[in-house]
C-alpha positions in Angstrom: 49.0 126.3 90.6 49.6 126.7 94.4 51.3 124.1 96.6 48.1 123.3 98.3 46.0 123.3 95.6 48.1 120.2 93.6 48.0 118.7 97.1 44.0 118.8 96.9 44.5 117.1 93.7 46.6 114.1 94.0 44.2 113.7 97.3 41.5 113.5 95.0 43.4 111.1 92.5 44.4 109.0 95.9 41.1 108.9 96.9 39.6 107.2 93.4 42.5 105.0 93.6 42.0 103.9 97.0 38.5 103.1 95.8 39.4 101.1 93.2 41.2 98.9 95.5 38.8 98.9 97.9 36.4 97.6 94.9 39.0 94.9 94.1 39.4 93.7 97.2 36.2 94.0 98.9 35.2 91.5 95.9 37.6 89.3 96.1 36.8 88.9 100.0 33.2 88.3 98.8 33.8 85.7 96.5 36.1 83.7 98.7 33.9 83.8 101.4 31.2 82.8 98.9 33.9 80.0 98.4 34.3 80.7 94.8 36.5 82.0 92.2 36.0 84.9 90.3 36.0 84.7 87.0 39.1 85.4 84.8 38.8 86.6 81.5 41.9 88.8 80.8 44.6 86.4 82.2 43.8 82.8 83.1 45.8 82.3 86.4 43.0 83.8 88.9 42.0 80.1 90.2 45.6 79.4 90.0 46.6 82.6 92.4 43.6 82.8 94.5 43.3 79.2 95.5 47.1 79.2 96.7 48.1 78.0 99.5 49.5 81.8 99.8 45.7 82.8 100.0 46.1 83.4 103.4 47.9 85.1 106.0 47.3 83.7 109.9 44.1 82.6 108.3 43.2 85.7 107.0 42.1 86.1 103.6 44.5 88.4 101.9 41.8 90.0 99.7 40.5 90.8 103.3 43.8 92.4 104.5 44.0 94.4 101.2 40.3 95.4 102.2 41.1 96.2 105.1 44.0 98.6 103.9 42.6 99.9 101.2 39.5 101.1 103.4 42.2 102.9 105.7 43.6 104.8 102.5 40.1 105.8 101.4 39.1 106.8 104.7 41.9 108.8 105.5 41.8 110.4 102.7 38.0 111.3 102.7 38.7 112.8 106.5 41.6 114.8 104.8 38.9 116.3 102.7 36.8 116.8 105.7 39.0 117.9 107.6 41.4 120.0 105.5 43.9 119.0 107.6 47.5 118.1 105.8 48.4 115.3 108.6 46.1 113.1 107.3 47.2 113.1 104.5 50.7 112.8 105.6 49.9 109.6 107.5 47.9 108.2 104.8 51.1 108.7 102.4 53.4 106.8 104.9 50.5 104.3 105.7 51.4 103.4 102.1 54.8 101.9 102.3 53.2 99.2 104.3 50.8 98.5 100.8 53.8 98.7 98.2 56.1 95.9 100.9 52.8 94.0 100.4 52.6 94.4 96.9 56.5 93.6 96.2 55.8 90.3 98.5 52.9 89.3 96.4 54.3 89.9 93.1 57.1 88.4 94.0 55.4 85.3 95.1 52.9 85.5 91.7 55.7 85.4 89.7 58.5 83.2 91.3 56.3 81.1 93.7 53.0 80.1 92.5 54.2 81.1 88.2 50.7 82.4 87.4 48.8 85.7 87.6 45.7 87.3 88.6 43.5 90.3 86.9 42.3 91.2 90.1 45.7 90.8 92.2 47.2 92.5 89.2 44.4 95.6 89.3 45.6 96.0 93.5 49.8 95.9 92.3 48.6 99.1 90.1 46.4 100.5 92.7 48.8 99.6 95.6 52.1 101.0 93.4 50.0 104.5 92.4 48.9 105.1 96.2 52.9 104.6 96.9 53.8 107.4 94.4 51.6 109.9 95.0 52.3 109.1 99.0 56.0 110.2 97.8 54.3 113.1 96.2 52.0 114.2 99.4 55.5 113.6 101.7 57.5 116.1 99.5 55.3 118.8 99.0 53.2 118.8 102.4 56.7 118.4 104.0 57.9 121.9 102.4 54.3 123.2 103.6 54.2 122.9 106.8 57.6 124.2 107.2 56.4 126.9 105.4 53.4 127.1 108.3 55.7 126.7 110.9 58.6 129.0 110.0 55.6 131.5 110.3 
């Protein structure tokens, strides 16, 4: 398998798991605007988490920053398809060290801070961590192509 075409494939990988966390937390950002809790059948901290007084950032629902950033991820990465052009990509992948700080703040404060956990917020640490890695991924080997492009 060429360089470019495992590149198309961990785009398409990225792009499903962008939409997962855009699914995540678009409903989360439904639900509290709804002023509800979603329900929590796997784990029972979801009330616990979600109704922190972490909940927010500047009075912005987190689930709506995740959103918000998620969105971005899948977007980019839908214009990369569009496009064809490895940039996108590129920027998407770096994009993604903002999500995994995020992520390693949250956990952090899920497991130290508040002592509970959340399905959902757990569902956007796998979606956030996996966008990080195959970020690394995209860096590395579209890095080594476009050297190869410009050294041409």
């Amino acid at each position: 398998m060429n360089k470019l075409s495992s590149i198309k494939i961990i785009s398409i990988i990225f792009l499903i798991v962008a939409a997962i966390g855009l699914f995540d937390a678009t409903y989360l950002t439904i639900v509290h605007y709804q002023g509800g809790v979603p329900p929590c059948s796997i784990l029972s901290g979801c009330d616990v988490v979600l109704t922190s007084e972490f909940n927010k950032i500047l009075n912005i629902p987190v689930a709506l920053l995740g959103a918000i950033y998620y969105f971005s991820m899948f977007f980019l990465a839908l214009i990369y398809f569009i496009t064809k052009n490895l940039r996108i990509m590129r920027v998407a992948s770096y994009l993604t060290i903002i999500g995994i700080l995020a992520t390693i703040y949250f956990v952090y404060l899920m497991t130290f801070v508040i002592k509970d956990t959340c399905v959902y917020c757990i569902t956007s640490t796998i979606s956030s961590t996996t966008l990080f890695i195959l970020g690394i991924y995209i860096i590395k080997k579209t890095r080594v192509i476009c050297k190869v492009i410009a050294d041409s």
